[in-house]
N, C-alpha and C positions, 0 to 999 in steps of 0.2 A: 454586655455579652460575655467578657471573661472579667475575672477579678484579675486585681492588678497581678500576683508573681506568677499566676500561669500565663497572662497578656505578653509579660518583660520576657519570660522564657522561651516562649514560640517567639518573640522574635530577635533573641539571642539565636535560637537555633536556625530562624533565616538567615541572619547572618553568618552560621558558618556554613551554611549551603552556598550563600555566595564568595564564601573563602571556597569552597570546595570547585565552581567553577570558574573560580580564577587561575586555581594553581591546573586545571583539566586543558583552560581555553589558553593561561599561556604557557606549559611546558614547552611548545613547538618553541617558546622565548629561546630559553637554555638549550636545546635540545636538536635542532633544526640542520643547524648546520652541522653539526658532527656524526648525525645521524645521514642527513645527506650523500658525506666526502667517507661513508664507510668505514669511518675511523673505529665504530664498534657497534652493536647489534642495537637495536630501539629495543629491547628488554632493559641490556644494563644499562643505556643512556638513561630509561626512565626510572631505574633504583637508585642511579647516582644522583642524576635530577631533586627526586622527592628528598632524599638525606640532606643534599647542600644545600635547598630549599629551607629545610627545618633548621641549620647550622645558621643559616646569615639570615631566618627573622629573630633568632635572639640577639643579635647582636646592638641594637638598637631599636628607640622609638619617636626618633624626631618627624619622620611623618605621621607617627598616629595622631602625634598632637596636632599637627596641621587638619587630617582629615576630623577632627575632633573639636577642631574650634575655629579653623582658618576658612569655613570654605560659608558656612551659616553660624548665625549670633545663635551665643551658645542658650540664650536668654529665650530666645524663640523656640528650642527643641526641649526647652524645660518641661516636663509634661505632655507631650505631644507624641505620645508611642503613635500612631498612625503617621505621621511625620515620616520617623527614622521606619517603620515600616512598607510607606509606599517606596521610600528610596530604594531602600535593596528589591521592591519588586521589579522596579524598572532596571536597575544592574542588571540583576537576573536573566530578564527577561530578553532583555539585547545580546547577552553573553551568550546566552542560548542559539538567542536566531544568529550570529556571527561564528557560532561554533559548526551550528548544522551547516553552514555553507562555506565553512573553510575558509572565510576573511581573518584577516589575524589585525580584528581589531582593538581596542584600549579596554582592559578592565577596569584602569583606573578612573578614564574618564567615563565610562557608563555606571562608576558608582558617583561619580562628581556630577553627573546629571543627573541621576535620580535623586542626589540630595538638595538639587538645586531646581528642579519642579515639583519636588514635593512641600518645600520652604512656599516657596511661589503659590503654592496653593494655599497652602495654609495660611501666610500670614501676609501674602504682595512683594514686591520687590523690596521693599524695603527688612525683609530678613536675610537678604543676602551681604555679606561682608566681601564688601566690594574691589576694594586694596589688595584682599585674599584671595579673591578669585583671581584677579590681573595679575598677580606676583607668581601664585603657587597654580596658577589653571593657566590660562591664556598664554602668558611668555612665554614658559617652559613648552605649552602646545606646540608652539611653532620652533621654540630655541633644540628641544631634544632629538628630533629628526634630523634636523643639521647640523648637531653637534653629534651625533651617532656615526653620521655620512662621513662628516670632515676628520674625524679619529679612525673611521675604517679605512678611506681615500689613502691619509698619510701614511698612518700605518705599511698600508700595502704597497705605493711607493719608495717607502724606506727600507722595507724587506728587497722589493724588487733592486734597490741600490747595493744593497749591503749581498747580495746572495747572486749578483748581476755575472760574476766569473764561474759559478759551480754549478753543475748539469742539473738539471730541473728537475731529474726523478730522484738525485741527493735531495735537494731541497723539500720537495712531497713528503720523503719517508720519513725525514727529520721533523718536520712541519705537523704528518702524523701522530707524534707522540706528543708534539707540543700542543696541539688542537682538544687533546685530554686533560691541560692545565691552563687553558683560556674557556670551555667548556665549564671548567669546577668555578671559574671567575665568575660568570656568567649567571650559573645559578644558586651562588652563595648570593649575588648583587640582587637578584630576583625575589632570593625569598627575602633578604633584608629591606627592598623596597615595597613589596606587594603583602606581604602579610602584615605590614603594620597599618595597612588601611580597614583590613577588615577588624584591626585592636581600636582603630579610628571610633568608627562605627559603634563597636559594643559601649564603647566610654560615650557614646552619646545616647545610646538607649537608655543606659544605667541614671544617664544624669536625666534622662524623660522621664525616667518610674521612679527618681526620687532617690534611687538607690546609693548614689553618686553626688557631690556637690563639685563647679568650675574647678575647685584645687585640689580636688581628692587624685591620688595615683590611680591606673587601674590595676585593679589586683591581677596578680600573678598567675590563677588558674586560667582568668582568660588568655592571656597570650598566649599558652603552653596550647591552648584549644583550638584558636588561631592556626598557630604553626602545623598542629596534627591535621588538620581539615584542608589547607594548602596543601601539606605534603602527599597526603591520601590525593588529592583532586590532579598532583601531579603524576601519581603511579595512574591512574585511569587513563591518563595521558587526552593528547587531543592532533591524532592522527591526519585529519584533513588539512586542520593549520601547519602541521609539520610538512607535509607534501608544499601545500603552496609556500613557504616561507625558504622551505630549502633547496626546492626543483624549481618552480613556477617562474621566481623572481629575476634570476646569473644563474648560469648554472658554477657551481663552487667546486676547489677542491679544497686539498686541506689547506696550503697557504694559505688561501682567501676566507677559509672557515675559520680559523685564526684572529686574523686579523679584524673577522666580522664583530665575532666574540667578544675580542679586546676593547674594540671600540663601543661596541652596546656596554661592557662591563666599566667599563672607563666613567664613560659618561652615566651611568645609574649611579656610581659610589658615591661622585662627586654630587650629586642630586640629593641620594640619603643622608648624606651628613651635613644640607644645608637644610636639612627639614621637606626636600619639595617631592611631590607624590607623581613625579612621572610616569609614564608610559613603557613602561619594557619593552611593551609591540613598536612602538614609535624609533627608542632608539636603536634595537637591534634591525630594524626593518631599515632603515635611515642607514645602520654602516652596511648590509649587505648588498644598497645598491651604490654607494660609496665605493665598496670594495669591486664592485661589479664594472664600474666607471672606470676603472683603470685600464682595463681591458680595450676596451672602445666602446662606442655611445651606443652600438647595438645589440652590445652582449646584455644589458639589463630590457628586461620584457616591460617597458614604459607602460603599456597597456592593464597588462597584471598592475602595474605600482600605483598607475592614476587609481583603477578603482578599489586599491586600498587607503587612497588618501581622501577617496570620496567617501569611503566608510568610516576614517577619523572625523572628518568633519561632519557627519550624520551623528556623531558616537554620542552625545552632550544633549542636544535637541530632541533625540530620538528617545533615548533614556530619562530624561529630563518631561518630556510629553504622556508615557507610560507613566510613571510615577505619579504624575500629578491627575492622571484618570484613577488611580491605583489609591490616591490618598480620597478622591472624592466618593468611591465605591468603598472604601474601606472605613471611611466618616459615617455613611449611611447604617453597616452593618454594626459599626462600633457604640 
């Protein structure tokens, strides 16, 4: 139907349509809680967003190699452009319906699901690298929401210690200015985690057309293409999820928008530089009911949070299900 470098192209350029609704569906990531606590207007949250975005995905690429090799045998997408194209439809395609209804759920797992039933289709379980999903998928699944919670909890504990004799509207105004450099943590940590999954991706289409061999680097214009289509997908912003993320869940001020910051930022850095492609939704959402906890057990909206957890656990199956209808309509046409 197409010759090979118009084939490899269109689906270079789906994948930075799906850089582009990662950085849309998760600015609410960075952006939420400071937008929230009124610390400054969602115009410039979302200018400062998209630039710190662009700042911390060049700063590394140890997840791209994970989503590039860790997650399907790299031997099995060797040639198989419909592969690495049903995956990003099923990304896509979950990012979307989770965008339209204001879930703030994982970009990274609905592209770890699309890559993992479109393998499935293509070649059985047995092209999944199984060690690599458990290690870099599943733990961290469950390890980053609790790790997010338990760094915003303490966090905001230890402020509440340290700050426990000086009047609370001291602490707000002060807390104010500081929530503008837990904010800039946030989405420097954001774009250095999430833009290097969509560099993930392109390094496995390239090695599908042949373009690429296992040890080749990826060239350099890709990443810069990468970063600009995140950062763009973050100025468009994703308004529904910022409401639910920063109204819906505690209600925040700036202390606690802080402290949420911190600990989503904490716990991503420490992620990027072991190589693992976590969830930004997961861990920022994990300290804001963390932070929210401190308060008392009824200041976090449980109700709101279960069915964002029911939409994690949908995020892999659901994307993963798409995908693999996506690779077998896209086999027929190809």
């Amino acid at each position: 139907m197409f010759d090979i470098p118009v084939l490899l192209a269109l689906i270079v350029l789906v994948a930075l349509v799906f850089d582009f609704t990662n950085g849309a569906h998760d600015c609410a990531n960075a952006i939420a809680t400071v937008v929230s606590t009124k610390v400054v207007t969602p115009r410039f949250a979302v200018g400062a967003a998209a630039l710190l975005n662009l700042g911390g995905a060049l700063l590394g690429t140890e997840v791209a190699k994970t989503l590039g090799s860790g997650i399907v045998l790299p031997q099995v997408v060797e040639g198989s452009h419909v592969l690495v194209l049903a995956a990003l439809v099923g990304a896509i395609t979950w990012n979307c319906i989770t965008w339209y209804f204001g879930i703030p759920s994982s970009s990274s797992h609905a592209l770890i699901g699309g890559l993992i039933g479109a393998a499935v289709a293509d070649a059985g379980f047995g092209a999944l690298n199984a060690k690599g999903i458990w290690d870099k998928v599943l733990v961290p699944l469950v390890a980053s929401p609790l790790a997010g919670y338990a760094v915003g909890f303490c966090c905001m504990w230890l402020i509440y210690w340290i700050c426990s004799q000086i009047h609370r509207r001291k602490v707000n105004a002060s807390f104010r200015r500081l929530q503008l450099v837990s904010a800039a943590f946030m989405a420097t940590s954001h774009g250095l985690n999430d833009a290097q999954k969509t560099m993930g991706m392109i390094w496995l289409i390239l090695l599908a057309g042949g373009a690429l061999t296992v040890n080749d680097p990826l060239p350099l214009g890709v990443g810069y293409s990468c970063f600009g289509a995140i950062a763009f997908g973050t100025m468009f912003g994703g308004w529904r999820i910022v409401k639910t993320m920063g109204q819906k869940i505690t209600k925040l001020k700036p202390v606690g928008g802080f402290c949420a910051e911190t600990g989503g930022a904490l716990t991503l850095f420490l992620a990027t530089t072991l190589g693992i492609p976590v969830s930004t939704t997961h861990t920022i959402t994990g300290a804001i009911v963390g932070v929210g906890s401190t308060q008392r057990a009824s200041a976090v909206r449980w109700g709101v949070a279960g069915n964002i957890v029911w939409a994690w656990i949908l995020t892999i199956p659901a994307s993963a299900f798409v995908a693999a209808i996506a690779y077998w309509v896209s086999l027929q046409l190809y």
